[in-house]
N, C-alpha and C positions, 0 to 999 in steps of 0.2 A: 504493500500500500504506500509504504515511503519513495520508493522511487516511481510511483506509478504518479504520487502527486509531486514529485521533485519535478517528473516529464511536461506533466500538465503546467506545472510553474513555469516551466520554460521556455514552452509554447505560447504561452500566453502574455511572455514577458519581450518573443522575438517582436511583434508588430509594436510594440512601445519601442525598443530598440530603432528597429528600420523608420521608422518617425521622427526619432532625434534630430538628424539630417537637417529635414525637412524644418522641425519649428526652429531648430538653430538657424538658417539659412531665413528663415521669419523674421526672428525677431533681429535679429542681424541688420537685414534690411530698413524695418523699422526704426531700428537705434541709428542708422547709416542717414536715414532723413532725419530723424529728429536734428542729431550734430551737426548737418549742415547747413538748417535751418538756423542753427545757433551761432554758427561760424559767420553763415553772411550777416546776422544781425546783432551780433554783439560786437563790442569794441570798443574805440573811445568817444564814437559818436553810437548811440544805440537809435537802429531803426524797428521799430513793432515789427513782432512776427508776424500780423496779421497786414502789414504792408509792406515786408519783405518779399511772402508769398506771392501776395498781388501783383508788386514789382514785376516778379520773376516769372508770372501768370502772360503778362501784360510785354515784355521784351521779351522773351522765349517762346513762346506759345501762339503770339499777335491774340490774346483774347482783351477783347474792350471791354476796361473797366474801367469804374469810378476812380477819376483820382484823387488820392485822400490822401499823397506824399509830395513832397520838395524836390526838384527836378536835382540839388544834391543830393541827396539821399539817392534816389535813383541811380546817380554816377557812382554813389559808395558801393551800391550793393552788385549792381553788372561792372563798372568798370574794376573793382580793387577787389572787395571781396571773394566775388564768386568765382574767378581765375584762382583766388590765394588755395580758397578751400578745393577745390578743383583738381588743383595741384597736387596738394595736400596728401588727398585721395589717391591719384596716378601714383605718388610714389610707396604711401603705404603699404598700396598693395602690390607693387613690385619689388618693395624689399621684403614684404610677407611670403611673396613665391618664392623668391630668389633662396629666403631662408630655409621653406621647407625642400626646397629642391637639394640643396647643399646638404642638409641634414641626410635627408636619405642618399645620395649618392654615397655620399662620406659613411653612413650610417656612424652620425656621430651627434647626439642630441645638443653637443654644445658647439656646433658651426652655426656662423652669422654669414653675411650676404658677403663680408669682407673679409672672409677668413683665408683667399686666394693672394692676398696683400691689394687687393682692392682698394683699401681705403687709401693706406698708404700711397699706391699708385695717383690715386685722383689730389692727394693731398699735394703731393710733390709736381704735379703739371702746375697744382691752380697757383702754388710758391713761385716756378720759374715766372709763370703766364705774369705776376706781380714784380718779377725784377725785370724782365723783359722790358725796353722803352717803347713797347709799341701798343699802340691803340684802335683795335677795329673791333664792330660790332657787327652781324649780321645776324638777320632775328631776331633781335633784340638778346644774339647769345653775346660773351665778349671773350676777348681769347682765354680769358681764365676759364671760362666754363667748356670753351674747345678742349682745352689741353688739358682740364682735367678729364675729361672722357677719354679721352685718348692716352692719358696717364691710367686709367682703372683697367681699361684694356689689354695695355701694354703690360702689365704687370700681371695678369690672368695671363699671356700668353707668355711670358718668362715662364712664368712658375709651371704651366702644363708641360714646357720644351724643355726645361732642364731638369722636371724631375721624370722624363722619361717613365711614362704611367703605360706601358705596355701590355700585359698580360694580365691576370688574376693576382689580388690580393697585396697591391701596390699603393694603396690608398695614405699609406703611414711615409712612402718617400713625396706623397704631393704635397700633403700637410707638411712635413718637415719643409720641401723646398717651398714652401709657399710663405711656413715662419723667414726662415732667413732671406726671401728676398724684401716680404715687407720690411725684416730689421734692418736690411742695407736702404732702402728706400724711405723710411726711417731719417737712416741717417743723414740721406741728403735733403730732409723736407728738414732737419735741423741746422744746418750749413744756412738755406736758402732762408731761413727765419731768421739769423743770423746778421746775415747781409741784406734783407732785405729794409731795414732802415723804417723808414715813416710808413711802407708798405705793412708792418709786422699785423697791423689793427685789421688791415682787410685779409688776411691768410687767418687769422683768429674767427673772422667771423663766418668764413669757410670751413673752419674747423668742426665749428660747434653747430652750422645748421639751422635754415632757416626760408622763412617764405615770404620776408618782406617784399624781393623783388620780383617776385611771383607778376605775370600778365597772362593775356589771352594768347599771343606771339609764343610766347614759354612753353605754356601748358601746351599749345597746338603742336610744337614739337618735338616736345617728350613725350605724348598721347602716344601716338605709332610706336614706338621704340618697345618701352614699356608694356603698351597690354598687349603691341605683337608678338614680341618675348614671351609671355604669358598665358599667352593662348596657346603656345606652339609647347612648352611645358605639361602646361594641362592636356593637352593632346596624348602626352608622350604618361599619362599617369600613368598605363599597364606596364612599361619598361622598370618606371622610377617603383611601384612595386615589390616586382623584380628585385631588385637592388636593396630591399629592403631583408628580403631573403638571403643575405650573400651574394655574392658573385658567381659562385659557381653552381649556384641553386638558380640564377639568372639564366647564368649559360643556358639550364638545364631547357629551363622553358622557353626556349628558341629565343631570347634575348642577346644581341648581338652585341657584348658586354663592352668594348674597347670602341666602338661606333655610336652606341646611346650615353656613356658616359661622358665621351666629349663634346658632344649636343645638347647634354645637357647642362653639362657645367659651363660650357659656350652660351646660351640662352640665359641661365641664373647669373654671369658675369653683365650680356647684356643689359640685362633689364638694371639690375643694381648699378653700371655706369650710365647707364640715362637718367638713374634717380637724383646718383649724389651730382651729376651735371648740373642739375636744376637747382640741388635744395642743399648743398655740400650733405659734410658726416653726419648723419643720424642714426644714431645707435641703438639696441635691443630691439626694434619694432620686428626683425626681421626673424630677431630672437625668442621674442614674447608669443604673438601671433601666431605660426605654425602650431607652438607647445599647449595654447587654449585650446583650438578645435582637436590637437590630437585628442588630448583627454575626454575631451568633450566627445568625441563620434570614432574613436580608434584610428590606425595608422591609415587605412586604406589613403593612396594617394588623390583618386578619384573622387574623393571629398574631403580632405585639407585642404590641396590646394585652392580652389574657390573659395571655401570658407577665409581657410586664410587669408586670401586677398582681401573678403570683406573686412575680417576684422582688422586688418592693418589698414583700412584705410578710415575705417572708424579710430583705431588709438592715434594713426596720423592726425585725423585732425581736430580729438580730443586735444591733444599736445598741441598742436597748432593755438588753439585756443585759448588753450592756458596760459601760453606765453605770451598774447596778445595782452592779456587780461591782468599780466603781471608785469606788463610796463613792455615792451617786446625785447623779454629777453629770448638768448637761443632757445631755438626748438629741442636740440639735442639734449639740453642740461636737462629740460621737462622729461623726454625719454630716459633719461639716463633716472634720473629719483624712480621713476615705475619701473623701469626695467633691471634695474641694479640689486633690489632685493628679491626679483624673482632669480634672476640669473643664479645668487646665490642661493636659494632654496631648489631650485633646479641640480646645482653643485651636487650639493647634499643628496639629492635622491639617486644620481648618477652611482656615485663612490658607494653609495646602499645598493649597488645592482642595477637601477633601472635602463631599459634599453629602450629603441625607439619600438 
């Protein structure tokens, strides 16, 4: 009779399971409006929710409404705000994939979007791009934000070529070649701090991460980059799976183990230097995000990553907002107080066993 109602139990307990998905990916969504609602309309000029909406009814949509707002306020809310939060959003949720993708390739619960020396890469372009005497914009991008993309790049394609990631079970020479070329990259974003004089204040606020200079030009082009990345990711879930299982438990199931693993750490690179292009370092989101929905709905890849995406781009631009609200300091420092005590409770459960 005990197992006969342990069976029943557990039958009865799978369609509450298989529904988790579902209301997480609800209220997700839910919480994903409310915060941006919040974002376009709070600040240090505050416009009503209830004429934020209509704003954004009224230029988005062309529906004729009453109007009950100030042709600035209007300009706040489409021309600065809604590009800021927008942003905000795009990059959340490409360091949220990027994170869980690095996780399971790596199968290592404590990889971040920058754990290829990424960061360090982008950090040391946007350094030179500020000693450098030369001044062009296009896009409204400026060379710092070129050359730090192309610094995050450069640095994922070091790290893949010289740690020679060839066959099964190589995973520990990428990670190691990937520490030491951040720490040599490292060292020359501290030379270039160094020397860069009156410049040191704008490579700081690079550092730490932020969406003041957030517009529509911006956001339109790190949109494509980023959710292209993302979708080609989420595509690729049954592989990233896979690899969840080992390597050679990939192999097994016709995963063509040495082919998917550098498409995908190629696409999780992408996406994370389109992000810190836009928005310099921001830390744990990439961290945080993955690790909720794991808990929350199990490893399966094919439902982190979405989710993930959501909820990083909700804590993106809960952080965004807080930092608005606290005089605009970095976004990254706001990241870092939420994500710095999970990381270390994360720690902790790791060294107890835990695996992805």
């Amino acid at each position: 009779m005990t197992a006969i109602a342990s069976t029943r139990a557990g039958l009865a307990g799978r369609p509450r399971i298989a529904r988790r998905p579902v209301l997480l990916a609800g209220m997700g969504l839910a919480m994903l409006a409310i915060v941006v609602v919040a974002g376009v309309a709070a600040g240090s000029v505050f416009v009503p929710p209830g004429d934020t909406l209509a704003i954004l009814a009224h230029r988005l949509l062309g529906l004729d409404i009453a109007t009950t707002w100030t042709r600035a306020e209007e300009t706040i809310v489409v021309d600065l705000r809604l590009p800021r939060v927008l942003t905000a959003m795009t990059v959340g949720a490409g360091l949220a994939v990027a994170g869980a993708t690095f996780q399971g390739v790596l199968r290592n619960p404590l990889a971040d979007p920058y754990v290829l020396g990424t960061a360090s890469g982008a950090a040391l372009g946007a350094a030179i791009a500020v000693l450098v005497p030369v001044r062009t914009v296009v896009l409204e991008f400026g060379l710092l934000h070129g050359l730090a993309f192309l610094g995050a790049l450069g640095a994922v394609f070091l790290v893949y070529r010289f740690s020679r990631v060839g066959g099964h079970g190589q995973m520990t020479s990428l990670l190691l070649t990937g520490y030491a070329v951040g720490s040599l990259l490292a060292a020359g974003l501290a030379l270039a701090m160094y020397l860069s004089g009156t410049g040191l204040r704008q490579i700081f606020a690079y550092l730490l991460g932020g969406f003041e200079a957030a517009s529509w030009v911006r956001f339109a082009t790190a949109l494509p980059l980023v959710l292209g990345a993302s979708a080609l990711i989420i595509g690729r879930a049954r592989a990233l799976n896979g690899f969840l299982l080992g390597e050679e438990a990939a192999a097994h199931l016709g995963v063509n183990v040495r082919r998917e693993r550098a498409i995908l750490l190629g696409l999780a690179s992408l996406a994370t230097a389109a992000a810190v292009a836009v928005s310099g370092l921001i830390g744990f989101v990439g961290l945080v995000a993955p690790h909720v929905v794991r808990l929350a709905v199990g490893p399966n890849a094919r439902l982190v990553l979405p989710l993930a995406a959501l909820f990083g781009a909700i804590l993106m631009v809960v952080a965004d907002l807080a930092a608005r609200l606290l005089g605009e300091i970095p976004v990254g420092v706001v990241t870092a107080v939420i994500g710095a005590p999970f990381f270390l409770a994360l720690l902790r459960r790791t060294r107890a066993g835990y695996e992805l």
